[in-house]
N, C-alpha and C positions, 0 to 999 in steps of 0.2 A: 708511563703510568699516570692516569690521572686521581688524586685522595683529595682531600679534605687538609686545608691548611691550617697549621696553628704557630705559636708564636714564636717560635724556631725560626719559623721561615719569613722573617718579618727584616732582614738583615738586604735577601733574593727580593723577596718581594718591592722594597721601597726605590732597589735600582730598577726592575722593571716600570713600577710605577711613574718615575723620573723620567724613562723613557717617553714613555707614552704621553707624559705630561708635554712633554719638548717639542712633540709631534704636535700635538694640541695647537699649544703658542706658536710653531713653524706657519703653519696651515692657517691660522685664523687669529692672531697680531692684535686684532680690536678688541677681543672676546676672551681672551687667555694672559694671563700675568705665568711668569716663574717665580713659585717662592720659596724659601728656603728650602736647602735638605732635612732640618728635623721636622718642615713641615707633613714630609711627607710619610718620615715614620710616624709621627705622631698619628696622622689621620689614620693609615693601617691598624695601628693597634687600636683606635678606635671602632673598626671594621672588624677587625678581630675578637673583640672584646664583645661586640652582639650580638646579641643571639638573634637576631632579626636576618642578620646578612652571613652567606655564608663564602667563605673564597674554596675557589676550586682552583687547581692548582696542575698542571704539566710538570712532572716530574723524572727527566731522565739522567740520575749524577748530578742536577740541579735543576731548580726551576728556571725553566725558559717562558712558561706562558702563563697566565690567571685570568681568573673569571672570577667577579664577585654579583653574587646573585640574592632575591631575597622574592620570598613566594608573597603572592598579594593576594588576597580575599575581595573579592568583586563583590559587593552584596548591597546595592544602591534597591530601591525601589523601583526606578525606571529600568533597571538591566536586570539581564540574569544571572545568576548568582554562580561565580565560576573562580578558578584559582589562575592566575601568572604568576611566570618565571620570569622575572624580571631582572633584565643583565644591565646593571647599575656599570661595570666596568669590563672591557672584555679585551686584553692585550697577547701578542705574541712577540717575542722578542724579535726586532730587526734582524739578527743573525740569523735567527731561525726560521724565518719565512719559507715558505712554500715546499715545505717541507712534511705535510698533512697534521702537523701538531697543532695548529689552529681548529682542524675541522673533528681532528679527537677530542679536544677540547671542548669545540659547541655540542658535539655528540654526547658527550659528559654530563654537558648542562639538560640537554634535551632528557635524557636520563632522570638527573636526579629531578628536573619540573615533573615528570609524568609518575614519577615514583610517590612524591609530594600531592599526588592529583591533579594536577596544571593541566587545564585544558589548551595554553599555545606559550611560547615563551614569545617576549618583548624585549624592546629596547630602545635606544635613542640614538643617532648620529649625525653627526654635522657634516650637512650634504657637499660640501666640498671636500670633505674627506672621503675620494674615492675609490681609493682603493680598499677601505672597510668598508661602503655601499658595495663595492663588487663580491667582497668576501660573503657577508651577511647574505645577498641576493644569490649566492651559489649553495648557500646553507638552506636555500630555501625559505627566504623570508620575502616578506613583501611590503610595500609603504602600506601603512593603516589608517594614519592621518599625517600631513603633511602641515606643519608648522611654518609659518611665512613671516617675512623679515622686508622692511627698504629702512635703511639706516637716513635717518636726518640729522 
């Protein structure tokens, strides 16, 4: 089942957050620091506490996965004026992989962006994390802009 998280779930939440964090700094060493454990509740219930960003949440006898989203109003003068779902954080627990609770999850998200009027959901990922390019690209997403890097 996936609802709407609140601060109950901030205990679940800051280990899967940990996780995904580790993965982070695993994968990419130059770009990622580990920082403390209360840094990570803290930021959650900051997250929690917005009304901007919402977490969505996989819940079976305990969270295994989260989504934190937050709808964005496009309304530049040069574009046209449209809403994204934008997935600020999108994790499944190691355990639980491949298990389709990731893809109920983005389904979730797809849901609540089009419920909110979102005409596509976004996001961001760090291209050597491939096997979230693989997931996301089987979700049906596509690169939009391609962000470029040479480290000196």
């Amino acid at each position: 089942m996936v609802r709407i998280a609140d601060i109950n779930d901030l205990e679940q939440l800051t280990e899967l957050f940990t996780e995904l964090h580790r993965h982070h700094v695993e994968i990419k060493p130059e770009t990622f620091i580990m920082p403390e454990r209360e840094w990570f509740s803290w930021r959650l219930s900051e997250i929690l506490g917005d009304s901007g960003q919402t977490v969505l949440v996989h819940d079976s006898g305990g969270i295994n996965a989260y989504a934190v989203v937050r709808i964005i109003n496009v309304n530049a003068e040069e574009k046209r004026p449209r809403r994204v779902c934008y997935i600020d954080c999108f994790a499944v627990s190691e355990s639980c992989r491949r298990r389709g609770i990731g893809t109920t999850l983005f389904g979730a998200v797809k849901a609540f962006g089009s419920e909110n009027g979102c005409t596509s959901v976004q996001l961001g990922v760090t291209a050597s994390n491939t096997g979230a390019v693989r997931f996301y690209e089987k979700m049906g997403l596509a690169p939009r802009t391609i962000q470029m890097e040479e480290r000196i």
